[in-house]
TORFI-224771 format. One record per residue (C-alpha): x, y, z; residue number from 1; residue in one letter. Coordinates in pm, whole numbers, plus 50000, padded with zeros to 5 digits. Layout:
<site><c1>X</c1><c2>Y</c2><c3>Z</c3><i>NUM</i><aa>A</aa></site>
...
END
This chain:
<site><c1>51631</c1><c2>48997</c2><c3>49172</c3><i>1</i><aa>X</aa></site>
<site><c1>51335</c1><c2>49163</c2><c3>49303</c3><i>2</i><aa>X</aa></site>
<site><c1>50946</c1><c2>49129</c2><c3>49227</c3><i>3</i><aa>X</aa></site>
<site><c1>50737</c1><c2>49262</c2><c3>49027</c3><i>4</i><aa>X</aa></site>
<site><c1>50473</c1><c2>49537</c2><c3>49099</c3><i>5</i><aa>X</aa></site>
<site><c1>50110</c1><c2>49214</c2><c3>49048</c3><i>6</i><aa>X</aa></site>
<site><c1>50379</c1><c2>49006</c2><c3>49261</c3><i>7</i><aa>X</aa></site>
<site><c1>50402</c1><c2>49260</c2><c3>49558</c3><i>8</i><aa>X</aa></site>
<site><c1>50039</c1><c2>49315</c2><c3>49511</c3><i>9</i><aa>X</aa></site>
<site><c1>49950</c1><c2>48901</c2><c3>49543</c3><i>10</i><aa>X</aa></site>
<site><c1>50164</c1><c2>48994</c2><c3>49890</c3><i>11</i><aa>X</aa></site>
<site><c1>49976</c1><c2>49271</c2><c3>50006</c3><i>12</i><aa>X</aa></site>
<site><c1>49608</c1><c2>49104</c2><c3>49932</c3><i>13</i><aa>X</aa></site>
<site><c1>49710</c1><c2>48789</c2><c3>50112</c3><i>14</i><aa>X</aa></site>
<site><c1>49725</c1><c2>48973</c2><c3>50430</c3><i>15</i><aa>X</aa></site>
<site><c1>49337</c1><c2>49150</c2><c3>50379</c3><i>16</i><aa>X</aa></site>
<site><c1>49078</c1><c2>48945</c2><c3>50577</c3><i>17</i><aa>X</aa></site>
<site><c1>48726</c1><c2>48861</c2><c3>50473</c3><i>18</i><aa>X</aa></site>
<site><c1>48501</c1><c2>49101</c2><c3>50446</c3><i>19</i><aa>X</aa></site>
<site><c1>48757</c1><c2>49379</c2><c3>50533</c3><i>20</i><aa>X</aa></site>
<site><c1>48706</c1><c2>49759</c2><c3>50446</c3><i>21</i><aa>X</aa></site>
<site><c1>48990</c1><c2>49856</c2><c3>50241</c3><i>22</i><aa>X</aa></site>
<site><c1>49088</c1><c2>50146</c2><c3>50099</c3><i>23</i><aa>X</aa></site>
<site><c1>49362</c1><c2>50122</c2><c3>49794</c3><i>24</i><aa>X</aa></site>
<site><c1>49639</c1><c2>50400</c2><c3>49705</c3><i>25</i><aa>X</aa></site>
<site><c1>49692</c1><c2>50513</c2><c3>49377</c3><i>26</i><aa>X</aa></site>
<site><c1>49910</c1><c2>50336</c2><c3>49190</c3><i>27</i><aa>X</aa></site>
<site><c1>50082</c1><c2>50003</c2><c3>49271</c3><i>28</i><aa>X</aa></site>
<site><c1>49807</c1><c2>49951</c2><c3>49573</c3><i>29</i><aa>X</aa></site>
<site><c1>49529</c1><c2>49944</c2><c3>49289</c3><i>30</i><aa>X</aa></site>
<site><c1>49672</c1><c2>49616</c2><c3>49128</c3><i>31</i><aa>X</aa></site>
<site><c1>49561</c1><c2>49471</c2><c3>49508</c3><i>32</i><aa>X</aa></site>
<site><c1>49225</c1><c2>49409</c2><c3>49420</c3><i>33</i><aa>X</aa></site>
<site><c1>49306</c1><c2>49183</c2><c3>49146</c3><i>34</i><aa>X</aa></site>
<site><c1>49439</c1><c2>48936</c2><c3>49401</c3><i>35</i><aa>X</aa></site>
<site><c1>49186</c1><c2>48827</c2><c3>49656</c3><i>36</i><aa>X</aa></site>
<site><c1>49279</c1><c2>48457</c2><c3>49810</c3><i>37</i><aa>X</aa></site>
<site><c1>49013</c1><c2>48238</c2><c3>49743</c3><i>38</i><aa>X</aa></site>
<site><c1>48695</c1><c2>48235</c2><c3>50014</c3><i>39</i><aa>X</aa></site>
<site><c1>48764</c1><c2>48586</c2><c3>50075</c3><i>40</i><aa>X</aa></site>
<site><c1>48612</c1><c2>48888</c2><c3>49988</c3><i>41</i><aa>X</aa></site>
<site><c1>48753</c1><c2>49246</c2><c3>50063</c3><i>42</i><aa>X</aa></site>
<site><c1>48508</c1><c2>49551</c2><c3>50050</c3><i>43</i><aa>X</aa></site>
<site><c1>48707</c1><c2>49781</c2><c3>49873</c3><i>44</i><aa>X</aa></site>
<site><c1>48629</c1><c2>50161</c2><c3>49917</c3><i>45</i><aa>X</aa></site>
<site><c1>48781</c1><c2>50504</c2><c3>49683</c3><i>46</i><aa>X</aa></site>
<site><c1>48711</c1><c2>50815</c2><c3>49866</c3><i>47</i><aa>X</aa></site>
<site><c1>48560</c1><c2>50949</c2><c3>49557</c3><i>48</i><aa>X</aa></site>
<site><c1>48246</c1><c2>50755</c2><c3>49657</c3><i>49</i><aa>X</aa></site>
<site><c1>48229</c1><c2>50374</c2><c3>49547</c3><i>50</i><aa>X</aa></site>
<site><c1>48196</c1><c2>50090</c2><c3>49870</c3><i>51</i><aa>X</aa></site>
<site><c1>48235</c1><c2>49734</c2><c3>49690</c3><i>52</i><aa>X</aa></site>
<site><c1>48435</c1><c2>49836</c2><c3>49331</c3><i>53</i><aa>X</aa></site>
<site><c1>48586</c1><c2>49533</c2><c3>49168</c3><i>54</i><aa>X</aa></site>
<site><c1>48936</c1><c2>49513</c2><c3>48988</c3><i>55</i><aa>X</aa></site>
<site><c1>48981</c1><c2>49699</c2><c3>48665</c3><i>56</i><aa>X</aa></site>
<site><c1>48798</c1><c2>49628</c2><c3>48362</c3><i>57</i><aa>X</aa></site>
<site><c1>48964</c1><c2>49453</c2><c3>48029</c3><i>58</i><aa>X</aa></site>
<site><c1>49111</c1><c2>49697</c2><c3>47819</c3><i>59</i><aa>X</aa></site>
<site><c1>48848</c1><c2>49822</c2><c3>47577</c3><i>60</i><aa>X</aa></site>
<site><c1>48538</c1><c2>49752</c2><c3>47818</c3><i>61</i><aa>X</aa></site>
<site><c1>48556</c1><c2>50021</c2><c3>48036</c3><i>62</i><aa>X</aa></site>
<site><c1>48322</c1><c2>50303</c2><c3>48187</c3><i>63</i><aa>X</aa></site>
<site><c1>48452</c1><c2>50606</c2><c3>48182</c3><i>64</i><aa>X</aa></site>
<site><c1>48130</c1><c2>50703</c2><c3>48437</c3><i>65</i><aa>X</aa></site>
<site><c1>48328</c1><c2>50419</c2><c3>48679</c3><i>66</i><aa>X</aa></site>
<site><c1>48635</c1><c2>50552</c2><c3>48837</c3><i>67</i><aa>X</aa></site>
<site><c1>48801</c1><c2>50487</c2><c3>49168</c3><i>68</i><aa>X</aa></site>
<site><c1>48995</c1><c2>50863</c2><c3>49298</c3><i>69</i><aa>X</aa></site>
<site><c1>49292</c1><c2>50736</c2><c3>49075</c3><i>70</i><aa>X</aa></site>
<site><c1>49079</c1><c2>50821</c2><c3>48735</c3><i>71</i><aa>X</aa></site>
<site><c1>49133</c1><c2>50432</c2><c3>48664</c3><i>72</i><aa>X</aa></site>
<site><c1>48815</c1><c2>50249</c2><c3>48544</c3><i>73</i><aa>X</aa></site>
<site><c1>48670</c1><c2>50016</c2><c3>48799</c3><i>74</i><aa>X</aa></site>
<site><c1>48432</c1><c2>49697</c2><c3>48760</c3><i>75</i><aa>X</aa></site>
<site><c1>48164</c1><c2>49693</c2><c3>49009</c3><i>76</i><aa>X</aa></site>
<site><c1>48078</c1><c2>49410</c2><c3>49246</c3><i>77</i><aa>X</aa></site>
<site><c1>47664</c1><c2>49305</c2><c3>49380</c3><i>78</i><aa>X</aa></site>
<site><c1>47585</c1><c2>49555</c2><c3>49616</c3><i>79</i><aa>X</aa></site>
<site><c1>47790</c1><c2>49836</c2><c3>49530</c3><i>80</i><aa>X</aa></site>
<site><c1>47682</c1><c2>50145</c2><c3>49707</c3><i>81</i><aa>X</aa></site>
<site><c1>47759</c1><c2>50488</c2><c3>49565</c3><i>82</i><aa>X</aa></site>
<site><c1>47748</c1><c2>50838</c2><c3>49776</c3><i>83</i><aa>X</aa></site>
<site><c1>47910</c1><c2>51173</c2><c3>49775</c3><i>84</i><aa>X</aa></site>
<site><c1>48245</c1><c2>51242</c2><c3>49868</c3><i>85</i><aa>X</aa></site>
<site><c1>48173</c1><c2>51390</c2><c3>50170</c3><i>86</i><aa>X</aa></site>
<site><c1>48051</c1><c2>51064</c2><c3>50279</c3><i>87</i><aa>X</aa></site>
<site><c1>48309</c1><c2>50894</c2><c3>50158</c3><i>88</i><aa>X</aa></site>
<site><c1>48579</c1><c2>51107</c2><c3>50414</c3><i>89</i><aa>X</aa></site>
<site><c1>48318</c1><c2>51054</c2><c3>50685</c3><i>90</i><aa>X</aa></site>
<site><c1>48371</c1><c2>50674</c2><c3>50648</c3><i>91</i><aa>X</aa></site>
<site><c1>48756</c1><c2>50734</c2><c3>50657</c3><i>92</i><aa>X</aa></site>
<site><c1>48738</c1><c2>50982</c2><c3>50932</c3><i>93</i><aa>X</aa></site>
<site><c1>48541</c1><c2>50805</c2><c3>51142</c3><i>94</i><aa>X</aa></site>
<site><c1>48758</c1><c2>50503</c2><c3>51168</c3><i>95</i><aa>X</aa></site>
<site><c1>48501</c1><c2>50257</c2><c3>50963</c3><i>96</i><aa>X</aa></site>
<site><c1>48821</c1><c2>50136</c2><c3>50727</c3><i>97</i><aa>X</aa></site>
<site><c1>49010</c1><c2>49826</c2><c3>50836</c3><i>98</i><aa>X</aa></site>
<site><c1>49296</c1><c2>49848</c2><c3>50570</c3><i>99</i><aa>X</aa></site>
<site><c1>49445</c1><c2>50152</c2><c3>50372</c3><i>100</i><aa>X</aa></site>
<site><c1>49753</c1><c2>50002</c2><c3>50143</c3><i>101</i><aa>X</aa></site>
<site><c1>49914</c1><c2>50328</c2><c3>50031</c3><i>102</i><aa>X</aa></site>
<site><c1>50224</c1><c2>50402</c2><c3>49771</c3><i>103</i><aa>X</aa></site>
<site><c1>50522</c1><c2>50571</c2><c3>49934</c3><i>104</i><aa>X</aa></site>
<site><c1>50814</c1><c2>50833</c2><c3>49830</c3><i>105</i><aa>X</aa></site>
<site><c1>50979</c1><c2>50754</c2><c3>50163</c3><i>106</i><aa>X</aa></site>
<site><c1>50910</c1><c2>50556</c2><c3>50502</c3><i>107</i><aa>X</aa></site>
<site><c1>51065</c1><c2>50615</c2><c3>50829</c3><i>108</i><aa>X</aa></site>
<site><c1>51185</c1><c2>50290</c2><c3>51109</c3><i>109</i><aa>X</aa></site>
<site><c1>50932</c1><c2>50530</c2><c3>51310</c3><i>110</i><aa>X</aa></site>
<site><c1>50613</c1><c2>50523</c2><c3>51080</c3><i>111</i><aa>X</aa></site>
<site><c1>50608</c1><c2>50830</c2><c3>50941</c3><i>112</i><aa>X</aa></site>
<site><c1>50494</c1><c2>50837</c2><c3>50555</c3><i>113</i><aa>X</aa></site>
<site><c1>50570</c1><c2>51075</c2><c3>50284</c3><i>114</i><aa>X</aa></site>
<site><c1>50406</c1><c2>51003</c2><c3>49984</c3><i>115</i><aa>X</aa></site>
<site><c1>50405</c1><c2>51276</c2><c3>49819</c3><i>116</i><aa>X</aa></site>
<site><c1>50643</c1><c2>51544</c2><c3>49687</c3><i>117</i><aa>X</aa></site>
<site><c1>50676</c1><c2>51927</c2><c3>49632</c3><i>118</i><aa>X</aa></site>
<site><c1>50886</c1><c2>51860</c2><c3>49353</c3><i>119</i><aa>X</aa></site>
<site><c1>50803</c1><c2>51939</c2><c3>49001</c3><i>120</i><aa>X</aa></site>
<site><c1>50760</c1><c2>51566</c2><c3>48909</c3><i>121</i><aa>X</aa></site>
<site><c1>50577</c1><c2>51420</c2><c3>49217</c3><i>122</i><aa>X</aa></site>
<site><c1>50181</c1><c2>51411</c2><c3>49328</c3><i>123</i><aa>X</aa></site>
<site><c1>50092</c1><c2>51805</c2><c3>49328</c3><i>124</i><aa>X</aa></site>
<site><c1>49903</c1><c2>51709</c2><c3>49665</c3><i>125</i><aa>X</aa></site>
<site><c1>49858</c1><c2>51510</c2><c3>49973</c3><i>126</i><aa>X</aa></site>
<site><c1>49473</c1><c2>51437</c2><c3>49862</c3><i>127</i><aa>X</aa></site>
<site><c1>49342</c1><c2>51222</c2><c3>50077</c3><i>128</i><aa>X</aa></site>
<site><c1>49599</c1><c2>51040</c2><c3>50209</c3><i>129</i><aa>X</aa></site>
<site><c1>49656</c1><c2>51247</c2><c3>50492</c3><i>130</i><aa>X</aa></site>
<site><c1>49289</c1><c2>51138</c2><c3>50650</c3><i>131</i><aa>X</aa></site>
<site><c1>49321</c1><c2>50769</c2><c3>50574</c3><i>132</i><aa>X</aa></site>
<site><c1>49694</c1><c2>50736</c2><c3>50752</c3><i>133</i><aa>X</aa></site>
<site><c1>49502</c1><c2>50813</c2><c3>51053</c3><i>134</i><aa>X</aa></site>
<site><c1>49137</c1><c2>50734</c2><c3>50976</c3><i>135</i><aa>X</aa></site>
<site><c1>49238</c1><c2>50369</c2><c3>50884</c3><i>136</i><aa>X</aa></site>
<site><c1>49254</c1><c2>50069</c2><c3>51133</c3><i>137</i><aa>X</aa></site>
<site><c1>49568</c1><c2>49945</c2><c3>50959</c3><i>138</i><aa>X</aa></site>
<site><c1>49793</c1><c2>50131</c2><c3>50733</c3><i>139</i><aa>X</aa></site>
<site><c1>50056</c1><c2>49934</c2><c3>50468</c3><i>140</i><aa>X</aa></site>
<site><c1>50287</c1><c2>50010</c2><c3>50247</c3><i>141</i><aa>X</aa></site>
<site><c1>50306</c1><c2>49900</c2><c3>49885</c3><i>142</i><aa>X</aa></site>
<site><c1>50713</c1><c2>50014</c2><c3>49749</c3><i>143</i><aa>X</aa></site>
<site><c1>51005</c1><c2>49922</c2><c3>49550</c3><i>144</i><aa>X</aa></site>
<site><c1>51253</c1><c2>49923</c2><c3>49817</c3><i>145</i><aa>X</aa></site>
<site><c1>51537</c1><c2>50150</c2><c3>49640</c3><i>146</i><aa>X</aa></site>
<site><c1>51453</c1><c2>50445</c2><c3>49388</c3><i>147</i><aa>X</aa></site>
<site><c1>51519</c1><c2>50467</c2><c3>49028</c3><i>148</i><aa>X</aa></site>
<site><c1>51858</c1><c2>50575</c2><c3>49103</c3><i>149</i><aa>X</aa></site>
<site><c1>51939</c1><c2>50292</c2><c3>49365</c3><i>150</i><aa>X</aa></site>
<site><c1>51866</c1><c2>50529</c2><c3>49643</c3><i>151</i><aa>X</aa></site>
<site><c1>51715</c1><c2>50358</c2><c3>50011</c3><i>152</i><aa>X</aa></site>
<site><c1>51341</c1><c2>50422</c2><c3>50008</c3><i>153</i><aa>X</aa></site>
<site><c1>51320</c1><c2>50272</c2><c3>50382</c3><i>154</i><aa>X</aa></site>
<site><c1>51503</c1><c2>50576</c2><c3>50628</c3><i>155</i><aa>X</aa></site>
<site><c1>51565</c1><c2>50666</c2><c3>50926</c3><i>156</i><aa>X</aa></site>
<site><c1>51385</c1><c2>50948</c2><c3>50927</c3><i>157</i><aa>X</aa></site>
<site><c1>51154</c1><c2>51115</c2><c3>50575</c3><i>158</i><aa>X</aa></site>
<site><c1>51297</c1><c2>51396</c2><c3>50418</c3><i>159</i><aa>X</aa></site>
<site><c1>51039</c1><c2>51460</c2><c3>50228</c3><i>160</i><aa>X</aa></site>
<site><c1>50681</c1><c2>51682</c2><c3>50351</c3><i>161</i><aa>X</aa></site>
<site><c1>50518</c1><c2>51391</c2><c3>50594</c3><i>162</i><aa>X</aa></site>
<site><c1>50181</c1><c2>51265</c2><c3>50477</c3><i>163</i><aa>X</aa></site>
<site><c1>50115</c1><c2>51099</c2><c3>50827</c3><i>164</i><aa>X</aa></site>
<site><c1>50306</c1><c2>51079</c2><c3>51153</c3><i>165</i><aa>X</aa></site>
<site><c1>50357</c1><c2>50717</c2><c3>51338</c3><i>166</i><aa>X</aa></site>
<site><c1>50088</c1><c2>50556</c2><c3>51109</c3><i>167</i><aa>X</aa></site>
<site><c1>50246</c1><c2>50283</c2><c3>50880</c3><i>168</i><aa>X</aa></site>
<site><c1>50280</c1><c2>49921</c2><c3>51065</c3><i>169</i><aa>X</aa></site>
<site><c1>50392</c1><c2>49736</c2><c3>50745</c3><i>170</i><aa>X</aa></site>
<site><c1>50561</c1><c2>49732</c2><c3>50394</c3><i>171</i><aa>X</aa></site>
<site><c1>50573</c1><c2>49518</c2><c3>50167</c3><i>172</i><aa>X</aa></site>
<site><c1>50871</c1><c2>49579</c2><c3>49922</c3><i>173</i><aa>X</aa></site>
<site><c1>51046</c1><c2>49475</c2><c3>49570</c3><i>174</i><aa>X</aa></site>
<site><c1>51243</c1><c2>49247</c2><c3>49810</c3><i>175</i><aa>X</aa></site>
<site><c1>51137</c1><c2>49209</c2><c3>50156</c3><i>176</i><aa>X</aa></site>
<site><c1>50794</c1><c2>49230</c2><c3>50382</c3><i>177</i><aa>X</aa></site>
<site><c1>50879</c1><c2>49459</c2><c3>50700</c3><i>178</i><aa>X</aa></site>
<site><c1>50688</c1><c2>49514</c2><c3>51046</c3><i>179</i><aa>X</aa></site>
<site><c1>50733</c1><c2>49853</c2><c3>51188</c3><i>180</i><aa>X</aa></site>
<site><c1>50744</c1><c2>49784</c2><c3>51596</c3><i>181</i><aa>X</aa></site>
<site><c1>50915</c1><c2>49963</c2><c3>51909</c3><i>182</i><aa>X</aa></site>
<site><c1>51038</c1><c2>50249</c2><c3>51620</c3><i>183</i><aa>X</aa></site>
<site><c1>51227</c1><c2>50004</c2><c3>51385</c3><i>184</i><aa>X</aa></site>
<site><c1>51186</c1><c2>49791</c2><c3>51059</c3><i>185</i><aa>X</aa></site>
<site><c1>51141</c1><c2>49456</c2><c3>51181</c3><i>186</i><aa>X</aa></site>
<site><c1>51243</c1><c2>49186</c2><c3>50894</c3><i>187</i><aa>X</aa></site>
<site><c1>50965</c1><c2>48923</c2><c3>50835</c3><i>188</i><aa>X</aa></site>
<site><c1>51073</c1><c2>48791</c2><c3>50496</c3><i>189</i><aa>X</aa></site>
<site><c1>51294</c1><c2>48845</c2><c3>50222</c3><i>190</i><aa>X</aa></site>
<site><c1>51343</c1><c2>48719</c2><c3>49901</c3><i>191</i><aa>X</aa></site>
<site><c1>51518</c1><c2>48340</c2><c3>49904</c3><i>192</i><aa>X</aa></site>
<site><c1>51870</c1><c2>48428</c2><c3>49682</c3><i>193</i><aa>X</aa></site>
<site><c1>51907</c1><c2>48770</c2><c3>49869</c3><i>194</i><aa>X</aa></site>
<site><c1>52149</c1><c2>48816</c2><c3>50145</c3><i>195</i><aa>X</aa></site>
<site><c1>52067</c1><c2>48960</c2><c3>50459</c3><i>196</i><aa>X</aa></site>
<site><c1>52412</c1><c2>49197</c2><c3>50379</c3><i>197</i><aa>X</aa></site>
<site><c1>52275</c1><c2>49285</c2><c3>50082</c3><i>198</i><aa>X</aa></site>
<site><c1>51926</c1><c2>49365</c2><c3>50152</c3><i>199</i><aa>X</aa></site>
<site><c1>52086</c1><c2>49637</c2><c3>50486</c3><i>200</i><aa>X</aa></site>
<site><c1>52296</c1><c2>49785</c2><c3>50212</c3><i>201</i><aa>X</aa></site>
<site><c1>51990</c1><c2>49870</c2><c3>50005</c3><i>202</i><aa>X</aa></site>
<site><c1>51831</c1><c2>50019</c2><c3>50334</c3><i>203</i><aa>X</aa></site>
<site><c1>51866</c1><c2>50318</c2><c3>50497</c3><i>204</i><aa>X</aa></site>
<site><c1>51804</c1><c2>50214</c2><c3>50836</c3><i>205</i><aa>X</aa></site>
<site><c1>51907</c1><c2>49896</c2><c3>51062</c3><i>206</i><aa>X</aa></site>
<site><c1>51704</c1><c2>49611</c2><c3>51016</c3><i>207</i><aa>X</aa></site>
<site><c1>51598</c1><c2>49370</c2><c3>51310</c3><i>208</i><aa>X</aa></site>
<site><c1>51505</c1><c2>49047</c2><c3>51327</c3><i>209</i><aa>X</aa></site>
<site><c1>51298</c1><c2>48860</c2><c3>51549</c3><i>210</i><aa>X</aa></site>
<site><c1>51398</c1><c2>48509</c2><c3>51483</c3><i>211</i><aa>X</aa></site>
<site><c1>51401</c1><c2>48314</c2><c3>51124</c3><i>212</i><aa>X</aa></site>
<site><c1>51332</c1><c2>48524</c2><c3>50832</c3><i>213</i><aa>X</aa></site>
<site><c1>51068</c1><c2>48363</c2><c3>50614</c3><i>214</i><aa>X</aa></site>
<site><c1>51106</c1><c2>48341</c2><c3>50218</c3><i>215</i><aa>X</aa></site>
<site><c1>50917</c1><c2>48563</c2><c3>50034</c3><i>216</i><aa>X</aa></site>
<site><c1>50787</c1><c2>48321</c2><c3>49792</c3><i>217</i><aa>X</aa></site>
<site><c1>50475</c1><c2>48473</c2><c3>49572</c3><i>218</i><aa>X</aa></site>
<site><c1>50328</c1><c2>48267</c2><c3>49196</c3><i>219</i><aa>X</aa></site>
<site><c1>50514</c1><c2>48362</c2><c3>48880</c3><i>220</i><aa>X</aa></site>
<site><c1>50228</c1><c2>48644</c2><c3>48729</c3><i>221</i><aa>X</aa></site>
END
């Protein structure tokens, strides 16, 4: 019982307003820009140096000259703009990003992110996730909600290096969408056959509620 990675991305991109700047994680966030409602259209941004990049090509058509910071091949939407990287961090520095959906290791009932790892397996560096947790309007989380090994993802507090301090507001999970407010996970909806019980036993901090918990109801893809 849980969804699967395009599910939790329909999530996420039903959240993104029109004509929002948004930067995607590498990753599960990437899969975001294959799921814009209908009427709206997201600007998306790669600090590499592409405003207004599409979702990813068919297999066998891509180009190899079109990448978003991920390496993946991108498709490229009227009006695309291209400029150096430099420029790129400016624009995330600056504050001109209205969304950042990142990928997480671990994230804390306080906000804190750690996305990436000094461990022999995990991303070899924080790149530049570090400048959009705080150069970003609004920072989510895209996550399965346990690891591989059934371990919480969702803590009390990271144990792993911190990408970002206080900067996540929401997650969107295998099994649950969460608010982080007043320093605690704050359940918005869950998935319809999953217990409340069992969804706290797969976290590692308390959830609150505020109110009825919605379903988390997303298309079969």
């Amino acid at each position: 019982m849980r969804l699967s990675p395009t599910q939790m991305a329909w999530r996420a991109a039903q959240d993104i307003a029109d004509g929002a700047y948004v930067n995607l994680g590498i990753g599960l966030p990437e899969m975001v820009a294959r799921f814009q409602p209908p009427g709206r259209a997201a600007i998306f941004h790669t600090e590499n140096g592409i405003l207004g990049f599409g979702e990813a090509p068919a297999p066998g058509t891509e180009d190899w000259d079109l990448i978003n910071a991920g390496k993946k091949a991108v498709t490229l939407q009227p009006g695309t703009a291209f400029f150096h990287h430099a420029d790129s961090f400016a624009m995330v520095r600056g504050g001109h990003l209205d969304v950042a959906i990142l990928g997480a290791y671990e994230v804390a009932e306080t906000g804190d992110l750690a996305n990436w790892s000094t461990g022999p397996k995990g991303v070899p560096a924080v790149g530049g996730a570090m400048d959009l947790v705080h150069g970003a309007k609004r920072v989510a989380v895209m996550t399965d909600h346990v690891t591989k090994d059934g371990k919480p993802k969702l803590l009390t507090r990271c144990t792993l290096p911190l990408t970002g301090v206080a900067c996540v507001t929401r997650v969107y999970t295998s099994h649950a969408v969460l608010d982080i407010a007043g320093g605690r996970f704050v359940l918005r909806e869950k998935l319809p056959g999953l217990s409340l019980e069992a969804l706290q036993a797969m976290t590692g901090a308390v959830l609150l509620t505020e109110g009825p918990v919605a379903d988390l109801i997303v298309p079969e893809l």
